[in-house]
C-alpha atoms as an extended CHARMM CRD file, in Angstrom:
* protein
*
       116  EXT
         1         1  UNK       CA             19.5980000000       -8.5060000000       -7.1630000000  PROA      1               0.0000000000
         2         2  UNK       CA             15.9720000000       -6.9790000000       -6.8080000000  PROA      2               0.0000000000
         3         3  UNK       CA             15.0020000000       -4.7390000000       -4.0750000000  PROA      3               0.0000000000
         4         4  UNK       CA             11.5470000000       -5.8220000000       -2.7260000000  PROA      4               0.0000000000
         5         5  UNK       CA              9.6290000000       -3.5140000000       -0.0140000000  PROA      5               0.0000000000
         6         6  UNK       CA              6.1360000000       -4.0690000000        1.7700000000  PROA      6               0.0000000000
         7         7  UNK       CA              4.1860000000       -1.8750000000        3.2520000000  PROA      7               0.0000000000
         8         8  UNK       CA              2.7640000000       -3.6130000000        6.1270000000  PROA      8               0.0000000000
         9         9  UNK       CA              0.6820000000       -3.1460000000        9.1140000000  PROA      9               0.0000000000
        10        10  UNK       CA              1.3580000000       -6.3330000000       11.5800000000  PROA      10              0.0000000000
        11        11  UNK       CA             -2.3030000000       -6.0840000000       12.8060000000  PROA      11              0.0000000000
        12        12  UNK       CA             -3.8880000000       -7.0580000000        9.5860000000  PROA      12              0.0000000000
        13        13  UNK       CA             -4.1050000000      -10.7370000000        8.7810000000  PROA      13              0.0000000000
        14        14  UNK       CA             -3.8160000000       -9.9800000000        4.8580000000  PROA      14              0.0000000000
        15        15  UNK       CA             -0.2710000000       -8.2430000000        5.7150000000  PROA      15              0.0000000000
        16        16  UNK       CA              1.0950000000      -10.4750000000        7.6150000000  PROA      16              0.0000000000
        17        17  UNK       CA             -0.2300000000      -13.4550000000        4.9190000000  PROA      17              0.0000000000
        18        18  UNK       CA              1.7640000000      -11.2450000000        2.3570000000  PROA      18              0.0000000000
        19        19  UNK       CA              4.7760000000      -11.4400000000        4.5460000000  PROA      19              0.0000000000
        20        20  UNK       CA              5.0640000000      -14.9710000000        5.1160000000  PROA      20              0.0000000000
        21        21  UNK       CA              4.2750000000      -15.8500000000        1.7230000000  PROA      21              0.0000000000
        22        22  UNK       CA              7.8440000000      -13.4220000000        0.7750000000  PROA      22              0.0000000000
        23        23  UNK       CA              9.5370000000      -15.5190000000        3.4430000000  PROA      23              0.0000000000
        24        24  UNK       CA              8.0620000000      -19.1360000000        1.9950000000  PROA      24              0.0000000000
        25        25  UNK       CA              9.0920000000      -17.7120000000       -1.7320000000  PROA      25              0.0000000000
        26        26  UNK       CA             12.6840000000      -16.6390000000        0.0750000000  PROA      26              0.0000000000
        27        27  UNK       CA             12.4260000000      -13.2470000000       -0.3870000000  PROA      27              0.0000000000
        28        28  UNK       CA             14.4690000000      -10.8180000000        1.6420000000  PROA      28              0.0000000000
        29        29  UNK       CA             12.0120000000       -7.5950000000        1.8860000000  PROA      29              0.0000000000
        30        30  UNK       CA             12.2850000000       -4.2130000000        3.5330000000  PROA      30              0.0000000000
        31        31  UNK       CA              9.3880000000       -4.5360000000        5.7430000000  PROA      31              0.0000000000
        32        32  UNK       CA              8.0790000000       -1.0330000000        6.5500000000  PROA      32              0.0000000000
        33        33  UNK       CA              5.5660000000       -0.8080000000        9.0620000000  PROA      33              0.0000000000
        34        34  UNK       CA              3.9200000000        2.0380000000        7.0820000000  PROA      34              0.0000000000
        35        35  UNK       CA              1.3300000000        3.4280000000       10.2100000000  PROA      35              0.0000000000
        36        36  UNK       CA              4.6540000000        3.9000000000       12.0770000000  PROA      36              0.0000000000
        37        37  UNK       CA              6.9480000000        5.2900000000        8.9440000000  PROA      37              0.0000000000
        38        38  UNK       CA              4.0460000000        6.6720000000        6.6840000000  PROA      38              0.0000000000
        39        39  UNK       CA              5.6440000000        7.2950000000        2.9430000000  PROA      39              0.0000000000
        40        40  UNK       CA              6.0150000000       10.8650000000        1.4220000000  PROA      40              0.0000000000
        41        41  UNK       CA              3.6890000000       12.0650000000       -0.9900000000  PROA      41              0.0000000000
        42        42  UNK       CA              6.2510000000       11.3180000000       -3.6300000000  PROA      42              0.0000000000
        43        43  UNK       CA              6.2180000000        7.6680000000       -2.9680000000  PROA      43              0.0000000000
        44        44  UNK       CA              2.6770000000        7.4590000000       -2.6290000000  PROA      44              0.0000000000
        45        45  UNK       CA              2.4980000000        8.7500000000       -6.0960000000  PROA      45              0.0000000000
        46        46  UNK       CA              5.0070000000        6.5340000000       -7.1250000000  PROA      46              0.0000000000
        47        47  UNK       CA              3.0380000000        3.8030000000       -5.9550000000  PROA      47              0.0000000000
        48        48  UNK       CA             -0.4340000000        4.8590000000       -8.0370000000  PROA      48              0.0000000000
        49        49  UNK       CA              1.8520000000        5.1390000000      -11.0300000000  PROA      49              0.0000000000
        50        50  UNK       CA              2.9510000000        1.9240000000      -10.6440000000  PROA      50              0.0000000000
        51        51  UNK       CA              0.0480000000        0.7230000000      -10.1730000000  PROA      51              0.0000000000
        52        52  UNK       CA             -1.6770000000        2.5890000000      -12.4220000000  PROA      52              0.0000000000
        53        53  UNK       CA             -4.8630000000        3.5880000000      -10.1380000000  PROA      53              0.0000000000
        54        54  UNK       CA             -6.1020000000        6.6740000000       -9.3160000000  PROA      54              0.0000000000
        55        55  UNK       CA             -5.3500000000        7.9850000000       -5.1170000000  PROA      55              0.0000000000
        56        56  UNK       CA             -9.2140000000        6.1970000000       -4.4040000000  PROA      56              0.0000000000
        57        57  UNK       CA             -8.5630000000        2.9250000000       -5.5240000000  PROA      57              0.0000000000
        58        58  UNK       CA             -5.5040000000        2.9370000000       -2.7900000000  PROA      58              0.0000000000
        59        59  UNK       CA             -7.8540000000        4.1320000000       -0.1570000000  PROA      59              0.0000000000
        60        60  UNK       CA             -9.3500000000        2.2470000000        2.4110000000  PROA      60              0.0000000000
        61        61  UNK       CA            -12.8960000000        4.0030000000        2.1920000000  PROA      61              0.0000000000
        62        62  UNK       CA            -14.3720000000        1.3650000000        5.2120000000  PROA      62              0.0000000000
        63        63  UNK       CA            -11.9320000000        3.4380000000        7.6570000000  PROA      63              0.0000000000
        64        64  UNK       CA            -13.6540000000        5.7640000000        9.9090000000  PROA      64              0.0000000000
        65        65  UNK       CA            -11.5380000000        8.3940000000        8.8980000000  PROA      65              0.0000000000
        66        66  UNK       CA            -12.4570000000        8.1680000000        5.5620000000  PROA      66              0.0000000000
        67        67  UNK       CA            -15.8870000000        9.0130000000        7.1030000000  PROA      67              0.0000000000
        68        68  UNK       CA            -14.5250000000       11.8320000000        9.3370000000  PROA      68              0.0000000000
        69        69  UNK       CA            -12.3220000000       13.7860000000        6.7390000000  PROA      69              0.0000000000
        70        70  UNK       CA            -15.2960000000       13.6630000000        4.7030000000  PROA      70              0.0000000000
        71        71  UNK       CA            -13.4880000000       12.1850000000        1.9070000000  PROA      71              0.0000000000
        72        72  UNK       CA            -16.0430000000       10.1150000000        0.1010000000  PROA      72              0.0000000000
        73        73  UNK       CA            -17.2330000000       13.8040000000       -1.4690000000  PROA      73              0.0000000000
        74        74  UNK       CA            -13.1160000000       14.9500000000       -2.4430000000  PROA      74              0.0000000000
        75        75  UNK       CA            -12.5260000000       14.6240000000       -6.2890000000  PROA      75              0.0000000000
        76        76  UNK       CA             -8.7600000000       16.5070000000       -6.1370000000  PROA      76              0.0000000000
        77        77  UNK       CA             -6.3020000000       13.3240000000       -6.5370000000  PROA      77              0.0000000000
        78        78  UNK       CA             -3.9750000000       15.8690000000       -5.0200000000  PROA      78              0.0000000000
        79        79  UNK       CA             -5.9910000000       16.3180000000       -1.8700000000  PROA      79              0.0000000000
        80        80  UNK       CA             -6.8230000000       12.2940000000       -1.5000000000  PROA      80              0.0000000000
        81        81  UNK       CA             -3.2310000000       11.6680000000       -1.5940000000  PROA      81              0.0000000000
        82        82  UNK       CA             -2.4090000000       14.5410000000        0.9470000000  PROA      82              0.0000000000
        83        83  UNK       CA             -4.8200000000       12.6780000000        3.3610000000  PROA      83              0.0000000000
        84        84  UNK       CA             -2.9850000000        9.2770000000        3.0400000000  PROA      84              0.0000000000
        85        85  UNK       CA              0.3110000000       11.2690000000        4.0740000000  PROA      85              0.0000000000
        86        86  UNK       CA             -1.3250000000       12.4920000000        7.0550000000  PROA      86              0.0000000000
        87        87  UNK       CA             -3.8220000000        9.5910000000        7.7690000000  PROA      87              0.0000000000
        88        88  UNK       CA             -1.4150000000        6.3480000000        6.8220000000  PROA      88              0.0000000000
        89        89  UNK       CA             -4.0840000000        4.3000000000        7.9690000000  PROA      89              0.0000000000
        90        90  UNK       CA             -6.1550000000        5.1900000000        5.1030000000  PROA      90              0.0000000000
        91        91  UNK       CA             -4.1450000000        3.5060000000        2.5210000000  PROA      91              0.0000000000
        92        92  UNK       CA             -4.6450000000       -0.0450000000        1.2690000000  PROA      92              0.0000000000
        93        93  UNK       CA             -2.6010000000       -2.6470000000        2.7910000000  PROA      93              0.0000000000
        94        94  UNK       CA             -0.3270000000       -4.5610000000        2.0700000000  PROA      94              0.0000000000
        95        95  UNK       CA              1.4520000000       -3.0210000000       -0.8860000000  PROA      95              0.0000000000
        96        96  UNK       CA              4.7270000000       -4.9930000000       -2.3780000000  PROA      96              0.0000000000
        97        97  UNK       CA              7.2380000000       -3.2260000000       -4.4280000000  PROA      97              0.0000000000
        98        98  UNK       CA              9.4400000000       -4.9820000000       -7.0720000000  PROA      98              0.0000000000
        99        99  UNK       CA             11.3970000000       -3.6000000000      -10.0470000000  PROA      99              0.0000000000
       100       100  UNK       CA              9.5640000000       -0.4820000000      -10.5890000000  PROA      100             0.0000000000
       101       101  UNK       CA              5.9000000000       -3.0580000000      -10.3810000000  PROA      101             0.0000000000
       102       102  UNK       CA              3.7160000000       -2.4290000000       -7.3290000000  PROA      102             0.0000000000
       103       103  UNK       CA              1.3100000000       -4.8380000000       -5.9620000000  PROA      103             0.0000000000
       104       104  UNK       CA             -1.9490000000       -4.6110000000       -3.6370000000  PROA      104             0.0000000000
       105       105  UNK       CA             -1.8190000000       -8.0250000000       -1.8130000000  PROA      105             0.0000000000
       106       106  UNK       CA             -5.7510000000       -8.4440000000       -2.0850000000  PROA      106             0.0000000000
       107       107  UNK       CA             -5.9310000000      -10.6690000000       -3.4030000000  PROA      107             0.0000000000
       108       108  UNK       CA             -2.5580000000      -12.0750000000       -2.2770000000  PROA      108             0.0000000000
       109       109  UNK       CA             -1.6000000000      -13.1470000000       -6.0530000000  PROA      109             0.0000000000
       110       110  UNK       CA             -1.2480000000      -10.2870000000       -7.2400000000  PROA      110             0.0000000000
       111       111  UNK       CA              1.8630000000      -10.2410000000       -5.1580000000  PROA      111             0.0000000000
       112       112  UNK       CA              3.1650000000      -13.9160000000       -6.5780000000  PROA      112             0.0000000000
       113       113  UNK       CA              2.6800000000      -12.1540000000      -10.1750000000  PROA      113             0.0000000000
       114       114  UNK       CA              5.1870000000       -9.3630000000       -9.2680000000  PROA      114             0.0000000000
       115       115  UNK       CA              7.6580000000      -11.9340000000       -7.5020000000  PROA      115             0.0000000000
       116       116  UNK       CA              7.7940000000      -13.7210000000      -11.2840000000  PROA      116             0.0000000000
């Protein structure tokens, strides 16, 4: 049996679309309210491998932090990622794991193509 995992934030209407679509497809997912349990640096990377997109392309650039930290200007992957470990909120949400496949749930079928 397949592990599945989401990273979800309950305020966002896109996340919590992503989870009831698991629960309509009968999936049993670890539901990890990532602002409150933020993932390591290693699984962040984990998650750009998998989805094979570079630390930016997981970032939510809109957020004002984004704007604060300055980041818009920061070419070092290394450093992007390092401000998604301390700033959760800056990472793109939601994000479902499956079988070594990662999925950014906008739009949400890209998560019905990992559930296959």
């Amino acid at each position: 049996m397949s592990t599945v995992k989401i990273w979800h934030n309950p305020r966002c209407s896109k996340s919590r679309n992503a989870v009831t679509l698991l629960e309509e497809e009968g999936v049993d997912a670890e539901v990890v309210k990532y602002l409150d349990t933020p993932p390591s640096k290693d699984e962040i990377v984990e998650v750009l491998n998998m989805l094979g997109i570079s630390a930016r392309a997981l970032m939510r650039t809109k957020e004002e932090i984004y704007k604060e930290l300055g980041l818009k200007d920061v070419s070092d992957e290394d450093a992007l990622i390092d401000a998604m470990v301390a700033n959760p909120r800056l990472i793109e949400r939601p994000i479902v794991i499956k079988d070594g496949k990662a999925a950014i749930g906008r739009p949400i079928e890209n998560i019905v193509e990992i559930l296959k």
